[in-house]
CHARMM internal coordinates of N, CA and C (Angstrom, degrees):
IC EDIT
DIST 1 N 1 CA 1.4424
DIST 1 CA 1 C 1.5296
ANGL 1 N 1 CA 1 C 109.93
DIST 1 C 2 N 1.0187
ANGL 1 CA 1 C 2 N 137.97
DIHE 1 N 1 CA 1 C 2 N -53.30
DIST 2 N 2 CA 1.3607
ANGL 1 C 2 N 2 CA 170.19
DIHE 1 CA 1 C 2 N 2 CA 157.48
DIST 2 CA 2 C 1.8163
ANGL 2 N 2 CA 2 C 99.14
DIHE 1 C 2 N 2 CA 2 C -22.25
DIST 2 C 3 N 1.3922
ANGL 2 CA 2 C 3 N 119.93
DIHE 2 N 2 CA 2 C 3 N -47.17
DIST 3 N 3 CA 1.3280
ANGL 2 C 3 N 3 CA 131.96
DIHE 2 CA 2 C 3 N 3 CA -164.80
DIST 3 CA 3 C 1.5871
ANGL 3 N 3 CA 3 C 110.90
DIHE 2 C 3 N 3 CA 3 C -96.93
DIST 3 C 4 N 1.8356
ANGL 3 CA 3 C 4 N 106.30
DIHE 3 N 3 CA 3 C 4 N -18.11
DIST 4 N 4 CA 1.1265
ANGL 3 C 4 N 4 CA 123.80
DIHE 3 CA 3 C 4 N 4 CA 167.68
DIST 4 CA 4 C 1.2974
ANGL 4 N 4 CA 4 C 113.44
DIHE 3 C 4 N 4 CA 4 C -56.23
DIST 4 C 5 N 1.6731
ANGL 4 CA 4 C 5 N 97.07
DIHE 4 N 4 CA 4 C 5 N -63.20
DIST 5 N 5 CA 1.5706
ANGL 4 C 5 N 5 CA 109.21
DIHE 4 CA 4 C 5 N 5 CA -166.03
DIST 5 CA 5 C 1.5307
ANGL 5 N 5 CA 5 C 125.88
DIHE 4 C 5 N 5 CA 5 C -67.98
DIST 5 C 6 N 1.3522
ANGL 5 CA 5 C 6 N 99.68
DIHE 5 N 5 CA 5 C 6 N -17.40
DIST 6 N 6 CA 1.4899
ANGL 5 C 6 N 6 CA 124.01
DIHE 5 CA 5 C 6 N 6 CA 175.02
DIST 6 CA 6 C 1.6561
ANGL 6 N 6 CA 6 C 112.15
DIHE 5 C 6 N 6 CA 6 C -60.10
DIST 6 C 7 N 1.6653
ANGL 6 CA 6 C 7 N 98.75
DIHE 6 N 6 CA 6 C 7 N -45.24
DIST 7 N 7 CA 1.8816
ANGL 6 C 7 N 7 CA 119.42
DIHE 6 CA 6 C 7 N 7 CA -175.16
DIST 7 CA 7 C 1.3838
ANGL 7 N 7 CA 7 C 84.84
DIHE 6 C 7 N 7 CA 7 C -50.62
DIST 7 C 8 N 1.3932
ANGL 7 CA 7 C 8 N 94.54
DIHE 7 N 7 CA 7 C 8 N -74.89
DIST 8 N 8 CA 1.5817
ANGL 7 C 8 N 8 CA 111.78
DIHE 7 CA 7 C 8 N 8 CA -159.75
DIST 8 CA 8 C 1.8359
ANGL 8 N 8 CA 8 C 117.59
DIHE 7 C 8 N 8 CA 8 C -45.68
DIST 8 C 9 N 1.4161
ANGL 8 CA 8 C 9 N 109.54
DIHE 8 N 8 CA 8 C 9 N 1.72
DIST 9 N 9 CA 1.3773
ANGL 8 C 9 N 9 CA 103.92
DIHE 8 CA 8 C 9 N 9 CA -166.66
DIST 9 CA 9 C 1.4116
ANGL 9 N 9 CA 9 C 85.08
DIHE 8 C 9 N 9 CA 9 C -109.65
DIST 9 C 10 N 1.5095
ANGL 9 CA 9 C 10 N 108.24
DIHE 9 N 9 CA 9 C 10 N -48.64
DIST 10 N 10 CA 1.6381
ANGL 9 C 10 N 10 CA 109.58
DIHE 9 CA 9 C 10 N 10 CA 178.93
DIST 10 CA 10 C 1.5129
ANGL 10 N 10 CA 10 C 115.60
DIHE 9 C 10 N 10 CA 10 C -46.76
DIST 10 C 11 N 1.0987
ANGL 10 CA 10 C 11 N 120.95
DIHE 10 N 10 CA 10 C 11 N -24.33
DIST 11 N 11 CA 1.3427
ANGL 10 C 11 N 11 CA 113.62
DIHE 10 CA 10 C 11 N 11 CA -137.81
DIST 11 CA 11 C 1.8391
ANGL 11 N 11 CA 11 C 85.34
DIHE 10 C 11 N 11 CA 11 C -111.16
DIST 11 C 12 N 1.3696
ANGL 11 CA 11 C 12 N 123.40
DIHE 11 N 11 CA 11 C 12 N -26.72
DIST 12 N 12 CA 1.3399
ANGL 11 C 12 N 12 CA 116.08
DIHE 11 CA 11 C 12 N 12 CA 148.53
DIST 12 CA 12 C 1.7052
ANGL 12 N 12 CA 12 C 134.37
DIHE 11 C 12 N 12 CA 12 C -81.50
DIST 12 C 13 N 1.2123
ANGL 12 CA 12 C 13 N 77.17
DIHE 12 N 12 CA 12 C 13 N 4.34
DIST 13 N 13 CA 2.2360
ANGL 12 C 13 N 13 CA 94.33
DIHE 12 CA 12 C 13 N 13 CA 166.46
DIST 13 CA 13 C 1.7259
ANGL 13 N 13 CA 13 C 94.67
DIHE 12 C 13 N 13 CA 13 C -65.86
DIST 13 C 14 N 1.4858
ANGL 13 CA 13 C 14 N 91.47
DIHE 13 N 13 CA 13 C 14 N -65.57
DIST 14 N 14 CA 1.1926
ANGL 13 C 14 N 14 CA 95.92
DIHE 13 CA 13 C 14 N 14 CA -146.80
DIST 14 CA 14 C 1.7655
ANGL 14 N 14 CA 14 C 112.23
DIHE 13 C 14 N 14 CA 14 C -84.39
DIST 14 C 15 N 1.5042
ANGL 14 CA 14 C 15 N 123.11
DIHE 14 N 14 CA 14 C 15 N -6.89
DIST 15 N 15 CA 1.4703
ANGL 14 C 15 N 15 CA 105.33
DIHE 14 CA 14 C 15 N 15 CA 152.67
DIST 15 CA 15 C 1.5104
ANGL 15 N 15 CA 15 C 112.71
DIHE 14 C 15 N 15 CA 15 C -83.23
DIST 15 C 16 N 1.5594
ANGL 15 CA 15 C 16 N 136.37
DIHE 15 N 15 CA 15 C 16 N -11.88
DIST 16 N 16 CA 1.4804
ANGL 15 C 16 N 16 CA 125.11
DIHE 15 CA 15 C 16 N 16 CA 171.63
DIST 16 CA 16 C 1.7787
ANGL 16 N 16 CA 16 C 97.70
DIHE 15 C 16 N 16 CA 16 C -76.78
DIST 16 C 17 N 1.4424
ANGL 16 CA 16 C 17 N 116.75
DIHE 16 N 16 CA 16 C 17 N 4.86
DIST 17 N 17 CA 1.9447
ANGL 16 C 17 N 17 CA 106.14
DIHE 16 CA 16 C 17 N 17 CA -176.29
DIST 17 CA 17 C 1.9182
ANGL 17 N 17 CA 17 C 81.17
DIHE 16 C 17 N 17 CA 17 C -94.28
DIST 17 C 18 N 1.2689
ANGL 17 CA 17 C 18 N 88.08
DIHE 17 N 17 CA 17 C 18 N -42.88
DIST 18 N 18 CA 2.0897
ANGL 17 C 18 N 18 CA 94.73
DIHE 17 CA 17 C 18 N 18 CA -165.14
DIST 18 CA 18 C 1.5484
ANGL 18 N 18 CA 18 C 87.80
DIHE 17 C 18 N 18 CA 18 C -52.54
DIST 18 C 19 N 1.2646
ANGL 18 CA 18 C 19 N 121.45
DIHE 18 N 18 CA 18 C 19 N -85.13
DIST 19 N 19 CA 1.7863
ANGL 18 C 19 N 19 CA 108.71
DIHE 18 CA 18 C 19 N 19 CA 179.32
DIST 19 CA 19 C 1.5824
ANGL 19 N 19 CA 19 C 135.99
DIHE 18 C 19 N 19 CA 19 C -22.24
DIST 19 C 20 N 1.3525
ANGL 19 CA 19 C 20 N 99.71
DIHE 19 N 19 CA 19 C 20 N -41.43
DIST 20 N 20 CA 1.4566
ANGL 19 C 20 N 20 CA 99.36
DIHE 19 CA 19 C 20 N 20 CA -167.72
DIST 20 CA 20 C 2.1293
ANGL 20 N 20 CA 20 C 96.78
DIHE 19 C 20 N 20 CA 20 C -76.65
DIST 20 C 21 N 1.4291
ANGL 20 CA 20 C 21 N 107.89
DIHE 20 N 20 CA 20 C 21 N -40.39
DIST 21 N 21 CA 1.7424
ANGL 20 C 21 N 21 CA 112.58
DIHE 20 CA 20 C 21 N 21 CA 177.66
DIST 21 CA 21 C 1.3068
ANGL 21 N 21 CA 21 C 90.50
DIHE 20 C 21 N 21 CA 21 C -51.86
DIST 21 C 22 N 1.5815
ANGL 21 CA 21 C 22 N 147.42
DIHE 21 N 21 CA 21 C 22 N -93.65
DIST 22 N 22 CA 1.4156
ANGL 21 C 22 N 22 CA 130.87
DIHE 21 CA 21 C 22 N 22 CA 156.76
DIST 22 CA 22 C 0.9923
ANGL 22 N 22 CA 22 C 136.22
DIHE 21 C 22 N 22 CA 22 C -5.06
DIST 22 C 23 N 1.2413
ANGL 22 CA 22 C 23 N 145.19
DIHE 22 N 22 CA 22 C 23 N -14.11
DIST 23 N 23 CA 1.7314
ANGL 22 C 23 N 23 CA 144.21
DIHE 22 CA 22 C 23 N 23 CA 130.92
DIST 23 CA 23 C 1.3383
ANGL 23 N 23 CA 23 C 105.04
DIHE 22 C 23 N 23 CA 23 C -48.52
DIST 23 C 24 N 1.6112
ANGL 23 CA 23 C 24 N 109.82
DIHE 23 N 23 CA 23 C 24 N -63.90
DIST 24 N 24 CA 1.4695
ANGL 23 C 24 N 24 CA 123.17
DIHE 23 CA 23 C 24 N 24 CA -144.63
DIST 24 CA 24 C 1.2435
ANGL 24 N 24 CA 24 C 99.29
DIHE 23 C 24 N 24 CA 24 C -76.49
DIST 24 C 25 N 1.8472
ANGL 24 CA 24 C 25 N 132.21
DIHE 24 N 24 CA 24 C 25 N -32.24
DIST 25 N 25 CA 1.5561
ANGL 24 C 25 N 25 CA 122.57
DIHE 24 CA 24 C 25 N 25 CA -155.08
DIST 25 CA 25 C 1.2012
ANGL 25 N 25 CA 25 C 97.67
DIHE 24 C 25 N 25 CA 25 C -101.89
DIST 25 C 26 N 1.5457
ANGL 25 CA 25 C 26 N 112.98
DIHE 25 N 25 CA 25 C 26 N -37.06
DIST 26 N 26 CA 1.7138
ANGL 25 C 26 N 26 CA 124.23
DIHE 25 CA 25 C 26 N 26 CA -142.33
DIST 26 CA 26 C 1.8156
ANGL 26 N 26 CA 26 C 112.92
DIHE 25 C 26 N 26 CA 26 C 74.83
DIST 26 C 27 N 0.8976
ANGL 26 CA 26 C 27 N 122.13
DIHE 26 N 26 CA 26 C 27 N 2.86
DIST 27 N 27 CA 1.4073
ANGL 26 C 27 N 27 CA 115.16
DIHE 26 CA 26 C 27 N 27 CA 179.98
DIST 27 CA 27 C 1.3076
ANGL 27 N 27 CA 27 C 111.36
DIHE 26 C 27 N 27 CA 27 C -72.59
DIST 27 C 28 N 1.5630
ANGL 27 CA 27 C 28 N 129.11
DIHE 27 N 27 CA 27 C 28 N 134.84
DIST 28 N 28 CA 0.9597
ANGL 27 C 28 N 28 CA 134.88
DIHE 27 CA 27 C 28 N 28 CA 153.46
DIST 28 CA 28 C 1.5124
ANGL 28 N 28 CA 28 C 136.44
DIHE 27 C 28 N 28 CA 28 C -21.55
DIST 28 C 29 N 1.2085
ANGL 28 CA 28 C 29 N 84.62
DIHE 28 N 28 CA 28 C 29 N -60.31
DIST 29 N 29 CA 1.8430
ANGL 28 C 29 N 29 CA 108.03
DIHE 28 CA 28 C 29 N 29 CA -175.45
DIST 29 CA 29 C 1.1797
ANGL 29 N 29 CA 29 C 127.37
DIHE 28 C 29 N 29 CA 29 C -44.58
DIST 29 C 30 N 1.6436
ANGL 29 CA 29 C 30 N 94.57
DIHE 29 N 29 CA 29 C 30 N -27.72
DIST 30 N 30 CA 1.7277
ANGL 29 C 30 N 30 CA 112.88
DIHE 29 CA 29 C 30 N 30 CA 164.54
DIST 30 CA 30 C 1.2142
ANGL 30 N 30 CA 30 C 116.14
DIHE 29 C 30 N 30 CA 30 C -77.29
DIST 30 C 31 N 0.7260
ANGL 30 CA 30 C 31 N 114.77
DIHE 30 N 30 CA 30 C 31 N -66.38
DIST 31 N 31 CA 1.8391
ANGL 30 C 31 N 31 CA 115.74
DIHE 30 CA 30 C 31 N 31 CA -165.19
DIST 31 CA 31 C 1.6892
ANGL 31 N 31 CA 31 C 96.28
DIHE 30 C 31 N 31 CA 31 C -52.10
DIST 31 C 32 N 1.5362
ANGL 31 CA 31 C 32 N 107.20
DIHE 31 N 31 CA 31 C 32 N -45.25
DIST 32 N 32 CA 1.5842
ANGL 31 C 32 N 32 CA 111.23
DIHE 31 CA 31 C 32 N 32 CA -178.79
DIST 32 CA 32 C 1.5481
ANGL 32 N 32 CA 32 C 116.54
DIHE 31 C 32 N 32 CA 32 C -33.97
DIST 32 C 33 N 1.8890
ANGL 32 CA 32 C 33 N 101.77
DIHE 32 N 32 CA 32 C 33 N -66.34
DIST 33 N 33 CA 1.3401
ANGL 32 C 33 N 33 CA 115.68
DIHE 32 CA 32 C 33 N 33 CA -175.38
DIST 33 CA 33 C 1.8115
ANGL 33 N 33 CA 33 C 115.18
DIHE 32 C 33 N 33 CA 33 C -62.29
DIST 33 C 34 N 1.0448
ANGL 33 CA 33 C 34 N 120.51
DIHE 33 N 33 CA 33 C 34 N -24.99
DIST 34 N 34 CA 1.6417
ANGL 33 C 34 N 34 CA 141.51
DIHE 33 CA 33 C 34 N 34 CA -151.42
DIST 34 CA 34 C 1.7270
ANGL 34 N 34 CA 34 C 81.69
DIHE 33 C 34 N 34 CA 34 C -102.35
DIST 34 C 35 N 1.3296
ANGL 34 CA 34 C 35 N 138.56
DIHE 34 N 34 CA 34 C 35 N -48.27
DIST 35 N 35 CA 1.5334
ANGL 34 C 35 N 35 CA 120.85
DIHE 34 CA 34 C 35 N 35 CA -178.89
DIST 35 CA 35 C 1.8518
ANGL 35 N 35 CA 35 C 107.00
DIHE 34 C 35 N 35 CA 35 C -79.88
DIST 35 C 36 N 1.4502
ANGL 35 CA 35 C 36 N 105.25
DIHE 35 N 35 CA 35 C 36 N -2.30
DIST 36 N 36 CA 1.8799
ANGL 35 C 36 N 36 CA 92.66
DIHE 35 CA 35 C 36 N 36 CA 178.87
DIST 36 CA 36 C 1.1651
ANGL 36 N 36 CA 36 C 82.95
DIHE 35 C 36 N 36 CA 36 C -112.46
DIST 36 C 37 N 1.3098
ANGL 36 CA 36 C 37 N 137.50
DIHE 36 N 36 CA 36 C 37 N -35.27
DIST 37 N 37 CA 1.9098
ANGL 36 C 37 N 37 CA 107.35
DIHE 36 CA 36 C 37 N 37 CA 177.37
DIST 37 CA 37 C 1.4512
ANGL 37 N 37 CA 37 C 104.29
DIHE 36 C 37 N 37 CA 37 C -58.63
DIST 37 C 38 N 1.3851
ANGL 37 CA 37 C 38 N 127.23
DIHE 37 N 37 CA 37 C 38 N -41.75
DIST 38 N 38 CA 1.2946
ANGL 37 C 38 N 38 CA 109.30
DIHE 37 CA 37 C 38 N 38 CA -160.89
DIST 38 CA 38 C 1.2944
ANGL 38 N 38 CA 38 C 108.00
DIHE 37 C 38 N 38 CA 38 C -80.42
DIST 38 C 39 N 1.3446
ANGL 38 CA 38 C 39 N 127.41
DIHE 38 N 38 CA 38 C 39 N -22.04
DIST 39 N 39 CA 1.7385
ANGL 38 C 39 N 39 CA 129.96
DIHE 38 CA 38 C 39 N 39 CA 179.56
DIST 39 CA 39 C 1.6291
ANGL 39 N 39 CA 39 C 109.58
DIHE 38 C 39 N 39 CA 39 C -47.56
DIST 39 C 40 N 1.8611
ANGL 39 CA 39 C 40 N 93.24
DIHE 39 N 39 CA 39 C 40 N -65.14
DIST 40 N 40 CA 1.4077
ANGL 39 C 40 N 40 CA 99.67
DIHE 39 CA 39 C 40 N 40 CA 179.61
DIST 40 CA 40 C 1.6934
ANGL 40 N 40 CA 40 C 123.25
DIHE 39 C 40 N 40 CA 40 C -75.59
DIST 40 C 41 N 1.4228
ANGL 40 CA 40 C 41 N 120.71
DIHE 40 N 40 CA 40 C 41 N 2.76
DIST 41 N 41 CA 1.4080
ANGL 40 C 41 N 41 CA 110.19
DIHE 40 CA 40 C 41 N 41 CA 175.78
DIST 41 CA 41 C 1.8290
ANGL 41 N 41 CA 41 C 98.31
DIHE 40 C 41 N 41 CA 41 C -90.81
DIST 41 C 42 N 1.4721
ANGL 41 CA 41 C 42 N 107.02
DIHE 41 N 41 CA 41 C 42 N -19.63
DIST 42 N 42 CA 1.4600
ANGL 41 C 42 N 42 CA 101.12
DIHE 41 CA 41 C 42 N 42 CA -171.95
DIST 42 CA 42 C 1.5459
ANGL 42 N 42 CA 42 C 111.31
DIHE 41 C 42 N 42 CA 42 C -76.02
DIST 42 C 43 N 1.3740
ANGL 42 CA 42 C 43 N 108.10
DIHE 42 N 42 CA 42 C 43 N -24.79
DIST 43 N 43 CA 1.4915
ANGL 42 C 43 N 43 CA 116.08
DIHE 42 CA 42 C 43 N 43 CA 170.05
DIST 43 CA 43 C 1.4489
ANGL 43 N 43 CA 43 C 123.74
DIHE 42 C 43 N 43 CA 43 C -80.35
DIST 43 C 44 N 0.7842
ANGL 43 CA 43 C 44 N 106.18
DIHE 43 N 43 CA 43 C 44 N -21.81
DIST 44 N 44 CA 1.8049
ANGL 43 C 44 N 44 CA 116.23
DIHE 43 CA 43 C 44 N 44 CA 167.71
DIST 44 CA 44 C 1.7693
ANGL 44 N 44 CA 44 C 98.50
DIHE 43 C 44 N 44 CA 44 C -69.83
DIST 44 C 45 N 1.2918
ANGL 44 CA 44 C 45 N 98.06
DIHE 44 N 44 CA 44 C 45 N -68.69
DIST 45 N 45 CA 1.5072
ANGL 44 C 45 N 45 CA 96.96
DIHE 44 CA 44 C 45 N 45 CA -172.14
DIST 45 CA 45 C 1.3900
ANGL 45 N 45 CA 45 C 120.71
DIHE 44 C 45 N 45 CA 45 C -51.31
DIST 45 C 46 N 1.2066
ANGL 45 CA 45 C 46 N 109.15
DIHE 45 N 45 CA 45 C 46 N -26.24
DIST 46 N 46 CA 1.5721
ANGL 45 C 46 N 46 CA 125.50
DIHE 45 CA 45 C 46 N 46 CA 171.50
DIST 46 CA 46 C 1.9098
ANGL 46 N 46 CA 46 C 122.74
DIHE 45 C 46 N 46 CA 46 C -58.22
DIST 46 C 47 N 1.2929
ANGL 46 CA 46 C 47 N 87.60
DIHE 46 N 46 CA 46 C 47 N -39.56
DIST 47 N 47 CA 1.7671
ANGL 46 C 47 N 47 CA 114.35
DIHE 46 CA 46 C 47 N 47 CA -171.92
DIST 47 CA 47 C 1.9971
ANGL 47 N 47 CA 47 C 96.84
DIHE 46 C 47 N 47 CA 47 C -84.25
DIST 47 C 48 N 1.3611
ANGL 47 CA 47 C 48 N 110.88
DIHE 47 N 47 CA 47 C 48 N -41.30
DIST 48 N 48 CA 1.4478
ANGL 47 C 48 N 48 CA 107.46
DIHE 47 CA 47 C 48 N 48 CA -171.68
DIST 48 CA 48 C 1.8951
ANGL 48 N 48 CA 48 C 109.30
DIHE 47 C 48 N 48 CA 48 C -77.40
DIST 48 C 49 N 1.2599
ANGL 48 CA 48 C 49 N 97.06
DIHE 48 N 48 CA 48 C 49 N -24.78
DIST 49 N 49 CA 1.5624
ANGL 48 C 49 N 49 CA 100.15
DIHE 48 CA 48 C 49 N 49 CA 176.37
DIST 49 CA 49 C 1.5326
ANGL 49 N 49 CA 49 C 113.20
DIHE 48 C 49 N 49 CA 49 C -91.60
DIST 49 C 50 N 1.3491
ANGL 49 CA 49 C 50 N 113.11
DIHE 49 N 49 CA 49 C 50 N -14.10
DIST 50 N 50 CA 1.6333
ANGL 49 C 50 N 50 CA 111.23
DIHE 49 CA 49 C 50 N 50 CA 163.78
DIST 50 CA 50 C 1.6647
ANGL 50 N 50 CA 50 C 119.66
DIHE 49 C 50 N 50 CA 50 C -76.13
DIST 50 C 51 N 1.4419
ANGL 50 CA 50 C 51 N 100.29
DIHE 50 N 50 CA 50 C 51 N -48.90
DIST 51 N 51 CA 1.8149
ANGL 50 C 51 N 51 CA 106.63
DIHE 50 CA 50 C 51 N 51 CA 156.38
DIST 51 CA 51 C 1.2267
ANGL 51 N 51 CA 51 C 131.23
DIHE 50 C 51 N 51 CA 51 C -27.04
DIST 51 C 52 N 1.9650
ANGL 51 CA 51 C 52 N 104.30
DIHE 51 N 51 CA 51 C 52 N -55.86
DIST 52 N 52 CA 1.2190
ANGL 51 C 52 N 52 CA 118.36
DIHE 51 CA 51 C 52 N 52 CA -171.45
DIST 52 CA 52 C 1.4531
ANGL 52 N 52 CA 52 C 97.04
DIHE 51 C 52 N 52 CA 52 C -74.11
DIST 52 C 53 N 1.2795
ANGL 52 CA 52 C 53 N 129.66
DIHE 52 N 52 CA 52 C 53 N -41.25
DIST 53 N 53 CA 1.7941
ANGL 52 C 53 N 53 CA 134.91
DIHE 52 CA 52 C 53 N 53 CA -168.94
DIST 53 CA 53 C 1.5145
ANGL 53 N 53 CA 53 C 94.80
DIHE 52 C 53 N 53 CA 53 C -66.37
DIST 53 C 54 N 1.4337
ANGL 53 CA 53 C 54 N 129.65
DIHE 53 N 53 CA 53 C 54 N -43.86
DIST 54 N 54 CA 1.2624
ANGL 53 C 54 N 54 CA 105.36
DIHE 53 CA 53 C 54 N 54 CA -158.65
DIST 54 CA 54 C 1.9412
ANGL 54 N 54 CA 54 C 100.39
DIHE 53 C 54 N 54 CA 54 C -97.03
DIST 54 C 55 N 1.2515
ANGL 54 CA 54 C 55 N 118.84
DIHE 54 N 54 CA 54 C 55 N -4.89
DIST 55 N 55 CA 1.1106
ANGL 54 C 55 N 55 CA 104.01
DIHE 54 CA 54 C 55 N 55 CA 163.02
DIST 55 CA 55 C 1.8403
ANGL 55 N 55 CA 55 C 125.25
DIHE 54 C 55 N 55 CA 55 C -90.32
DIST 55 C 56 N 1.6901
ANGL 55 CA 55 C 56 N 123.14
DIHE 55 N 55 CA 55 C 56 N -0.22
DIST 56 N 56 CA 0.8698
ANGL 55 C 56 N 56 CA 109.76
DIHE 55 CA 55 C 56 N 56 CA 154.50
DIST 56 CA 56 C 1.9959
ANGL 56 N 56 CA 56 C 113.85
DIHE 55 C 56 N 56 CA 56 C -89.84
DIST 56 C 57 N 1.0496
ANGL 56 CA 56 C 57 N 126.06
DIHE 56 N 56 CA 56 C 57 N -21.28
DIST 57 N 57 CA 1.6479
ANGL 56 C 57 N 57 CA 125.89
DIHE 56 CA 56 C 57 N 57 CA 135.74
DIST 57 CA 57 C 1.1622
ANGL 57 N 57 CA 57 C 122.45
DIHE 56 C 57 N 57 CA 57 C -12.11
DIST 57 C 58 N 1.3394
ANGL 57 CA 57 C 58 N 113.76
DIHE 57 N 57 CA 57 C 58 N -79.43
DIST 58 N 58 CA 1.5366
ANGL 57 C 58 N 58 CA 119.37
DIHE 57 CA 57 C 58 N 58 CA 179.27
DIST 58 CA 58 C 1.4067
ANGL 58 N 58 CA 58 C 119.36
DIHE 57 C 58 N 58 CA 58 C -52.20
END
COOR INIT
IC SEED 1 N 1 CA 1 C
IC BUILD
């Protein structure tokens, strides 16, 4: 769990690094890559807190 939350922290490091290169360059490519890291880290995180909800549920 612990190694989860870690991904999930990394993995919003690094689309707020993709944003900030997209301030600084104007290149596309950033903001591009930095809105699908953040799509799919928000859906992961989404799926690990439903797990955790439905196993205190059960």
């Amino acid at each position: 769990m612990l190694v989860f939350r870690w991904a999930i922290l990394l993995l919003l490091l690094v689309a707020g690094v993709s944003f900030a290169f997209y301030a600084g360059t104007g290149q596309l490519k950033y903001r591009r890559f930095g809105w699908i890291v953040l799509k799919w880290t928000l859906l992961a995180a989404l799926g690990f807190f439903a797990v955790l909800i439905a196993e205190r549920v059960a």
